[in-house]
Backbone as CSV, one residue per row, in Angstrom:
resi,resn,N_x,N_y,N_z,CA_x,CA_y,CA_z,C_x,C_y,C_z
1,UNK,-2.531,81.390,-37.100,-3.036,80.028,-36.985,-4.436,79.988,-37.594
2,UNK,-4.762,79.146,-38.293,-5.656,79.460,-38.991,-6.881,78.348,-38.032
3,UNK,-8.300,78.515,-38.618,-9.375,78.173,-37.774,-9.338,76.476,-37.455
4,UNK,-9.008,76.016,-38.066,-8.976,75.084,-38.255,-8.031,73.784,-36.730
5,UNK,-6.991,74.604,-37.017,-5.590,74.423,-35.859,-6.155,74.777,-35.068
6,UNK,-6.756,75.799,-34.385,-7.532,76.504,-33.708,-8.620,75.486,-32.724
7,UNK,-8.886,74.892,-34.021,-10.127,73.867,-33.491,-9.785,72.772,-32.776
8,UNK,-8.736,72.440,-33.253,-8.014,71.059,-33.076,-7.387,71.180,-31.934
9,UNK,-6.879,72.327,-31.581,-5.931,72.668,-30.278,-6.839,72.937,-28.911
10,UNK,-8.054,73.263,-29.553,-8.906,73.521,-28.415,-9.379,72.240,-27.975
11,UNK,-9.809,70.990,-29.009,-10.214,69.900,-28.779,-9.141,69.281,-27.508
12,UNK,-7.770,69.252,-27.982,-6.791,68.467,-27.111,-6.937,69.196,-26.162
13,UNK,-6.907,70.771,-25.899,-6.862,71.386,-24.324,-8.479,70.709,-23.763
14,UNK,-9.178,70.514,-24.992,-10.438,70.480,-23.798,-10.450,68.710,-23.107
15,UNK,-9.568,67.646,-24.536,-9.480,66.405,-23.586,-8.691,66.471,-22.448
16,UNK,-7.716,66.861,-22.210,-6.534,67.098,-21.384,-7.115,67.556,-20.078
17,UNK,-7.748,68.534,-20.148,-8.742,69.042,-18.714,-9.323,67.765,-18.845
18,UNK,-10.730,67.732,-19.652,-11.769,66.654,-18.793,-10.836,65.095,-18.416
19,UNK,-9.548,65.308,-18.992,-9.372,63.865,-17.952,-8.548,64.459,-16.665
20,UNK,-8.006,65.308,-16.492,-7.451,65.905,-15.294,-9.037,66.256,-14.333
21,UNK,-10.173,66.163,-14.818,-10.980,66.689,-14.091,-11.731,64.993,-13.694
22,UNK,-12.167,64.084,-14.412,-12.032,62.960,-14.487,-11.159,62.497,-13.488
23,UNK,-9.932,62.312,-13.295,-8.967,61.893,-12.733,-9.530,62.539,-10.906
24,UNK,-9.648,63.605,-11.173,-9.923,64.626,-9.704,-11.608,63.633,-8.795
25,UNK,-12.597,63.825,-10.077,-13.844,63.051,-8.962,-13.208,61.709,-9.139
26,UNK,-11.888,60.952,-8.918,-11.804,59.689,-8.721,-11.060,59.596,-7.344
27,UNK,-10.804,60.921,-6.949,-10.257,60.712,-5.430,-11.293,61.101,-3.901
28,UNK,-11.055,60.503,-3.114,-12.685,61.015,-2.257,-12.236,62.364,-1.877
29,UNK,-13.705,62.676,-1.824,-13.425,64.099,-1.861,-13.729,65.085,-0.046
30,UNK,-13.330,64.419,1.066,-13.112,64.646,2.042,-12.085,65.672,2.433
31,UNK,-10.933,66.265,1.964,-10.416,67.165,2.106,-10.767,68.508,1.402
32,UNK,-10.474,69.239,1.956,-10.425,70.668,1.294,-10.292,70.982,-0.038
33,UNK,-8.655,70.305,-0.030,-7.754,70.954,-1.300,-8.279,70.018,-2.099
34,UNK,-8.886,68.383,-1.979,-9.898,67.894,-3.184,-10.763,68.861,-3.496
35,UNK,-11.692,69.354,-2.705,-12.669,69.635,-3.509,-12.437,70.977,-3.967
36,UNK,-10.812,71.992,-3.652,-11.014,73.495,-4.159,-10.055,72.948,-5.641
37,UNK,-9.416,71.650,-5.692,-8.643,71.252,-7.039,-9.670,71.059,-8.124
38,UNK,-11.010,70.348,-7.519,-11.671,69.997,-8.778,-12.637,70.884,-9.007
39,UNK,-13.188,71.595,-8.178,-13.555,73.126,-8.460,-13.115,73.870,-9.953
40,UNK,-11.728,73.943,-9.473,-10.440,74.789,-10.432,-10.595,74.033,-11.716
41,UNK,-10.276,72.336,-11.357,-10.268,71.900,-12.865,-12.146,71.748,-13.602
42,UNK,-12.764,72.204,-12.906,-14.299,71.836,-13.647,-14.180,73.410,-14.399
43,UNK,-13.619,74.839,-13.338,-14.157,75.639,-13.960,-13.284,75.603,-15.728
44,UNK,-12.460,75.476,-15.479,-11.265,75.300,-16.735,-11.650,74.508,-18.006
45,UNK,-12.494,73.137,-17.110,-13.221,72.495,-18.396,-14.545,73.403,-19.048
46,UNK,-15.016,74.030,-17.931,-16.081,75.052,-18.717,-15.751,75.919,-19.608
47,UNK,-14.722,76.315,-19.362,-14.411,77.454,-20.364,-14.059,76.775,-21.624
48,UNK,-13.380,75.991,-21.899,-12.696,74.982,-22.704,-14.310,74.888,-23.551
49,UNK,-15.092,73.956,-22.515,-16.634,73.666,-23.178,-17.150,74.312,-23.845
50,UNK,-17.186,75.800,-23.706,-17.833,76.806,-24.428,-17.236,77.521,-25.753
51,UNK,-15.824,77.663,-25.222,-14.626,78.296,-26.373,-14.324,76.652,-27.630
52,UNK,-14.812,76.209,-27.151,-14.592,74.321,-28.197,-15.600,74.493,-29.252
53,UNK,-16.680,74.609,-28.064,-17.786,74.429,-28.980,-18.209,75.440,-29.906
54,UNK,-17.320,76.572,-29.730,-17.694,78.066,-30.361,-17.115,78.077,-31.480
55,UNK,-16.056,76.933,-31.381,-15.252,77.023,-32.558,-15.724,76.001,-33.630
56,UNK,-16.371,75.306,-33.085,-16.791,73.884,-33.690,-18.125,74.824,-34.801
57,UNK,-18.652,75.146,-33.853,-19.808,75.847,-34.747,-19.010,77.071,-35.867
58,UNK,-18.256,77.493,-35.049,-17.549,78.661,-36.368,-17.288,77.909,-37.562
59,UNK,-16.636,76.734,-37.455,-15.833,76.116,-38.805,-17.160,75.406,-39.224
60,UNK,-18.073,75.047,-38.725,-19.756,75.031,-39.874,-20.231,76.305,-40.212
61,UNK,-19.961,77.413,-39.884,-20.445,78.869,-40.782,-20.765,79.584,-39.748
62,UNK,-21.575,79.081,-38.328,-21.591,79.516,-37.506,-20.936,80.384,-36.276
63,UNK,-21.545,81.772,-36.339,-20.345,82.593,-35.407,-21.278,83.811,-33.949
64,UNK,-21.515,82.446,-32.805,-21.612,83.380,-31.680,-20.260,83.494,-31.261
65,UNK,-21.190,85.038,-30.089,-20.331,85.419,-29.669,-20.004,85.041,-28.306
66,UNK,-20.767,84.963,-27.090,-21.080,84.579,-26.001,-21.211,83.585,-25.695
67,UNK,-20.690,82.691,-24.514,-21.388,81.717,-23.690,-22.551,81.002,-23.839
68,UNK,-23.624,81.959,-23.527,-24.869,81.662,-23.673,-25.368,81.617,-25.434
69,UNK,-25.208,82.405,-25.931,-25.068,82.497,-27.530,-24.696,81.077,-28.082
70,UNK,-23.312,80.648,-27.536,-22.805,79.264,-28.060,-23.382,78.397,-27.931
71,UNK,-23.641,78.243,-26.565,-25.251,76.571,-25.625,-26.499,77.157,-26.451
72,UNK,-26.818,78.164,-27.325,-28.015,78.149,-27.809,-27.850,77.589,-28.597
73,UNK,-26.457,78.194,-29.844,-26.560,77.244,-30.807,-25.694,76.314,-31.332
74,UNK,-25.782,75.754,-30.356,-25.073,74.153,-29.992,-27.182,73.369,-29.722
75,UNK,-27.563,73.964,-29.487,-29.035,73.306,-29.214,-29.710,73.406,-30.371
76,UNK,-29.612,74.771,-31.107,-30.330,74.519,-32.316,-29.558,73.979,-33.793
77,UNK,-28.252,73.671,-33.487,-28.131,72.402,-34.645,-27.907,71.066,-33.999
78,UNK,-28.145,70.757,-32.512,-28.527,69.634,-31.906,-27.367,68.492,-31.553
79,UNK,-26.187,69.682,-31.747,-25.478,69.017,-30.804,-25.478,69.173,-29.711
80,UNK,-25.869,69.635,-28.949,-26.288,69.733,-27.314,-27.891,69.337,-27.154
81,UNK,-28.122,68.163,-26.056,-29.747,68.591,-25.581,-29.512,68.704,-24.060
82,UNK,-30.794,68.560,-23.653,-30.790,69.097,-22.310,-30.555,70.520,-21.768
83,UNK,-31.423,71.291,-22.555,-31.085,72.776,-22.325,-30.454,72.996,-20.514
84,UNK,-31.843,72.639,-19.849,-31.358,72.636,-18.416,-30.322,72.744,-18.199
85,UNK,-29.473,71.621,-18.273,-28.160,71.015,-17.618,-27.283,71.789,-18.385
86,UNK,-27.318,72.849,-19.437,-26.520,73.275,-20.222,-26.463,74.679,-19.155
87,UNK,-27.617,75.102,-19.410,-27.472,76.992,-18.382,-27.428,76.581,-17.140
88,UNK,-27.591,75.711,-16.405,-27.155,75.504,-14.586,-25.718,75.175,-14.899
89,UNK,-25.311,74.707,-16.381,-23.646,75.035,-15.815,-23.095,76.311,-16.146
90,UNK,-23.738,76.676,-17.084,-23.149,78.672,-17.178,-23.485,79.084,-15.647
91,UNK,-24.845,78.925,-15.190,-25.172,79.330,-14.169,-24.242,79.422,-12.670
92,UNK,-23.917,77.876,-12.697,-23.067,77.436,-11.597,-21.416,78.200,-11.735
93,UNK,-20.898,77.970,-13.166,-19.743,78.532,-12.997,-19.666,79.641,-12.854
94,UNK,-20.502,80.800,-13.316,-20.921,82.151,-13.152,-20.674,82.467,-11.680
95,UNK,-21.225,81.321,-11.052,-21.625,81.997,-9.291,-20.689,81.355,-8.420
96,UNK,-20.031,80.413,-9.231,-18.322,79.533,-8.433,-17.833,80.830,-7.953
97,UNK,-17.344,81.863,-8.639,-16.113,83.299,-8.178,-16.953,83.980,-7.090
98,UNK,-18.188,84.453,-6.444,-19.011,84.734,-5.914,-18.686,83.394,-4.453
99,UNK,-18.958,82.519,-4.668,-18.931,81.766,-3.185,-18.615,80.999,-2.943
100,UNK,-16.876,81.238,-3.333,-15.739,80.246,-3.351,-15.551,79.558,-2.239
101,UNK,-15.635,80.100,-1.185,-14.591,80.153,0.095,-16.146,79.701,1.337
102,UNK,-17.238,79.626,0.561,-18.201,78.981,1.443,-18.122,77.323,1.630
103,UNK,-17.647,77.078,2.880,-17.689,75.713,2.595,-18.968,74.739,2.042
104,UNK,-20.455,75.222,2.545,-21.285,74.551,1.895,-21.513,74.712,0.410
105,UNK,-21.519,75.859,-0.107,-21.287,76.070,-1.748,-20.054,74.887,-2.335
106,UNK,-19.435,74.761,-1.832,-18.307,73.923,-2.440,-18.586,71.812,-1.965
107,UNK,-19.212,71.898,-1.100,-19.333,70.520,-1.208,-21.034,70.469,-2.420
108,UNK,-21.885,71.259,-2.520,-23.200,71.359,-3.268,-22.338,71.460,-4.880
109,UNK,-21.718,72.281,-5.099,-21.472,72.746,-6.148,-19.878,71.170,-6.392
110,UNK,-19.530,70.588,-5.447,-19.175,69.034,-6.038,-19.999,68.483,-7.010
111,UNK,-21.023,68.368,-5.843,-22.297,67.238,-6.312,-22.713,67.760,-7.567
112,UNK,-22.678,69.007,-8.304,-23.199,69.680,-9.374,-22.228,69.051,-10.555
113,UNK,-21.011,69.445,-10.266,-19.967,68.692,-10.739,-19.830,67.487,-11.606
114,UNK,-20.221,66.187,-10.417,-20.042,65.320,-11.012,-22.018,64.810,-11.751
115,UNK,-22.594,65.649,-11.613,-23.431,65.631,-12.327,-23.478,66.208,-13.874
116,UNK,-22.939,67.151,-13.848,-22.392,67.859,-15.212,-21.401,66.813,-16.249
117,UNK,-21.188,65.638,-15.017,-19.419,65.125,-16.217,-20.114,64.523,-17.334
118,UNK,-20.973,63.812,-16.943,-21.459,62.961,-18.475,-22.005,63.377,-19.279
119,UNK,-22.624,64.740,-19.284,-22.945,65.701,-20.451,-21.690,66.249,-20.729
120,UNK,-20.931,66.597,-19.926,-20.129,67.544,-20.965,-19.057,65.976,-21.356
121,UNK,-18.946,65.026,-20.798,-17.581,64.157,-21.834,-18.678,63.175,-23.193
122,UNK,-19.665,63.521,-23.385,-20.564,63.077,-24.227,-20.520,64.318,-25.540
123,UNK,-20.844,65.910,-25.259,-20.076,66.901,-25.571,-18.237,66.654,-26.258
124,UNK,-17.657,65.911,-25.552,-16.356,66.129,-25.883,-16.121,64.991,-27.016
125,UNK,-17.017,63.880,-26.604,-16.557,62.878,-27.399,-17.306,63.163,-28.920
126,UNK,-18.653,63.870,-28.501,-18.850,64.019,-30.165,-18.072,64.968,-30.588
127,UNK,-17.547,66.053,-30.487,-16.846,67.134,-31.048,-15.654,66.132,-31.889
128,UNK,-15.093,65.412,-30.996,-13.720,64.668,-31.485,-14.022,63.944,-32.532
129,UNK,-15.248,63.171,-32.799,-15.673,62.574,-33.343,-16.092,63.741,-34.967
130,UNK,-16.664,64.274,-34.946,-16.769,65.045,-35.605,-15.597,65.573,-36.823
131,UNK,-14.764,66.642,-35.480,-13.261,67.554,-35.916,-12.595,66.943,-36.275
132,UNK,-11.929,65.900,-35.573,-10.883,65.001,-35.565,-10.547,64.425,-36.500
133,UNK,-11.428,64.176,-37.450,-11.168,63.301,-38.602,-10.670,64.065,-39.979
134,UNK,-10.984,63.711,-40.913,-10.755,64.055,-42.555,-11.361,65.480,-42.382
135,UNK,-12.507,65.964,-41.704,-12.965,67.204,-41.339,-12.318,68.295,-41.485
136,UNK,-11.521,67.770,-40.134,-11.085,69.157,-39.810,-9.309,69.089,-40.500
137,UNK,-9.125,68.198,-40.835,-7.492,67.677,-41.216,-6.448,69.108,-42.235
């Protein structure tokens, strides 16, 4: 499969999560299994976020390797700002597997959540905007 397909396939897995994750902070989140579902689907959009954007930068010439590598340079050709809000979500998902099963970690790490959505579907919509077209075709 060449880079390209690659790119494109990651784009649809990564819309497909953020609206399954979307869909998730639209139910209240008073039970359990709400908040260990959207947990699951935020961490899924992270990975998506990082492996998207890794690719996005590959098919401009660009080739990290890492996580952190990628949110750097996603900042220094300026498709990402807000450094902050970029490493408190490496940060946060990093430390999700660590203190799953704490109930206060999981209602805090909600609230982190739906703080993260509008950077990363702002993230998603430029990528699409971008790839999607004559670009990446």
């Amino acid at each position: 499969m060449n880079n390209n397909r690659k790119l494109l396939d990651s784009l649809e897995n990564f819309r497909k999560a953020f609206d399954k994750l979307d869909a998730a902070l639209k139910i209240p989140r008073n039970r359990e299994l709400v908040l260990e579902g959207t947990v699951q689907r935020f961490e899924t959009v992270v990975e998506l976020v990082w492996k998207t954007l890794k690719r996005g930068l590959k098919f401009e010439g660009i080739h990290p390797k890492t996580p952190r590598e990628t949110m750097k340079k996603g900042f220094s050709t300026g498709w990402l700002s807000d450094e902050i809000v970029w490493q408190e979500l490496l940060d946060n998902r990093n430390s999700s597997s660590h203190e799953y099963l704490d109930e206060s970690f999981l209602d805090e790490y909600y609230d982190d959540i739906v703080r993260f959505h509008t950077p990363i579907k702002e993230l998603l919509e430029f990528l699409e905007v971008r790839f999607k077209g004559e670009n990446c075709a």
